[in-house]
N, C-alpha and C positions, 0 to 999 in steps of 0.2 A: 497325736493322731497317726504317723507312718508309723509308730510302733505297734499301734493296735493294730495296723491292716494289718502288718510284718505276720505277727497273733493268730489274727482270722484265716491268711493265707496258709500258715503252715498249718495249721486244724484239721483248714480245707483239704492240704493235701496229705494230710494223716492219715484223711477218710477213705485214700484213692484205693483199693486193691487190684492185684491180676493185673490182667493185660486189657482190661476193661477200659475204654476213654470213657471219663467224666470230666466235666466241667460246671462252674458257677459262673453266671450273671454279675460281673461287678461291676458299677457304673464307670464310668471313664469320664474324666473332668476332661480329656485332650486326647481323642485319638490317637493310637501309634499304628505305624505298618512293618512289615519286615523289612524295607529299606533293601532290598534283595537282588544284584543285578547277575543277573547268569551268563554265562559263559564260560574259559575253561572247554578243554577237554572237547575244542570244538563245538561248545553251544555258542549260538549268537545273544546277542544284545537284547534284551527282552526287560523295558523301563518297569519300574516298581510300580503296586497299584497306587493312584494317586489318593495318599494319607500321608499328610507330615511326618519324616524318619526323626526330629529332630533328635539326638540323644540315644537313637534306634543302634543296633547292630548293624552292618551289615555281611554279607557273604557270597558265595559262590556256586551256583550249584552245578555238579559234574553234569557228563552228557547221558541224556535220558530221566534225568530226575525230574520231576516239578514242584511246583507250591503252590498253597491253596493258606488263603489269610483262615487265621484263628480266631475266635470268640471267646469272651468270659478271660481268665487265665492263659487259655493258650494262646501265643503271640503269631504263630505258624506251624503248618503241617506240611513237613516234606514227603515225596512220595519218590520211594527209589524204585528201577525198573526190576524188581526181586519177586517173588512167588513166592506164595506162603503170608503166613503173619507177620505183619509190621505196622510198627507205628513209630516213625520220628515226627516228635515234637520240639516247638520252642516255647520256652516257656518265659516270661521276664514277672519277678516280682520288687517290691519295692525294699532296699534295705535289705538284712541279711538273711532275710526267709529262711529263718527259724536254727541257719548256722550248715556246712558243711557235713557233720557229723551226722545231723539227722536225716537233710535230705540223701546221703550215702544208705544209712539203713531204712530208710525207705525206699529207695530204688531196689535194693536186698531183699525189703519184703515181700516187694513189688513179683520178684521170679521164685519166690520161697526158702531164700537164703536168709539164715538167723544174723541178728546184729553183728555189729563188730567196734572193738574201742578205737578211741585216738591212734594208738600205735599201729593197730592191725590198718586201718584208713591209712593209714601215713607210708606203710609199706605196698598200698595197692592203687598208693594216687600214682601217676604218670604225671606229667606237666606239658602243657604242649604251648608254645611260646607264638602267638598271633603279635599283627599289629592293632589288635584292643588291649593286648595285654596278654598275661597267664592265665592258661584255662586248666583247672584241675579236672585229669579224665580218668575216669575208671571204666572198667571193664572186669564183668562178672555175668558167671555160666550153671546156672543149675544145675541140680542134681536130679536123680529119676529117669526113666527111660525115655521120657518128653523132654529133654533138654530144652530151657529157653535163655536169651542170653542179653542185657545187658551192657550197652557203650553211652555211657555220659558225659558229661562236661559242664563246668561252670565256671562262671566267671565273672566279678563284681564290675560293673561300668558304670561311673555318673551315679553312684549312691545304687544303683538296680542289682540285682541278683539276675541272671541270664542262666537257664536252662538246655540245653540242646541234648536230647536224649531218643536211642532208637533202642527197641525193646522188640522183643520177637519171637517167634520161634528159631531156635539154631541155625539150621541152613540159610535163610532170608539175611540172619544178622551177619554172617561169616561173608556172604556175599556180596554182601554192602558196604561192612565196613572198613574197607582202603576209601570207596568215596565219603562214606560217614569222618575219616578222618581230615581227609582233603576240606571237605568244607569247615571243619571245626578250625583247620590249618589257616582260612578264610578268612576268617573273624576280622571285623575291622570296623572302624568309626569314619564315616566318611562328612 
């Protein structure tokens, strides 16, 4: 059975293009929340919304960011204080959602950049070392006179797939992300 979601999940997000938010209805046998306590960079203490983190991330979010719980697939939607288009999301799937390789050229399709193999991935991963673990980040910038740009991260916890991805237009993403990386730096199981 978690392989078939693993299946349906990655399909789902086969289907995703652009900078379009979509999402599917999937039922949930157990609530989860972001598990998210803010501060940092001079934010105060602001409790998680009350949903069992059990197994959850959590993280940090710099000053001026917010959160806003997700639905369907998405697990959270950060909102950083930038102008222009963005969308940071988090995303958790179950198992290895569909493998590294593919969710990378999907992100790729995602701003209009053609795939890329094992090696070229391998030369464009970063690693950035949390206490959940190693999260593999990339970071890619389109082409065209629209520039749009590109900072992901993932990283497997407790059997899940963990998503943390801002997508945007160029300036918004440039301006974000030193804290897009701070929180990624965040990462933790508490």
């Amino acid at each position: 059975m978690p392989a078939a979601l693993a299946a349906l999940a990655a399909l789902a997000l086969a289907g995703c293009s652009g900078g379009d938010v979509t999402h599917a209805r999937v039922p949930k046998g157990e609530e989860s929340g972001p598990g998210m306590a803010m501060g940092g960079a001079g934010g105060g203490e602001v409790p998680p919304p009350p949903r069992p983190t059990e197994g959850a991330l959590r993280w940090t979010l710099p000053r001026g960011w917010t959160q806003e719980d997700g639905s369907g697939m998405r697990f959270a939607t950060l909102k950083a204080p930038a102008r222009g288009k963005l969308d940071v999301s988090v995303v958790v799937l179950p198992g290895p959602a569909g493998g590294e390789l593919a969710n990378v050229n999907r992100w790729r399709g995602q701003i209009g950049l053609p795939p890329m193999d094992e090696a070229a991935m391998a030369g464009a991963r970063k690693t950035v070392k949390t206490k959940a673990g190693e999260v593999a980040l990339y970071d890619f910038t389109s082409g065209g006179t629209v520039k749009s740009r590109l900072v992901a991260g993932l990283i497997v916890v407790e059997g899940n797939t963990w998503f943390v991805k801002m997508v945007g237009d160029l300036d918004p993403v440039v301006a974000s992300r030193r804290d897009f990386i701070r929180i990624v730096e965040s990462l933790r199981l508490d």
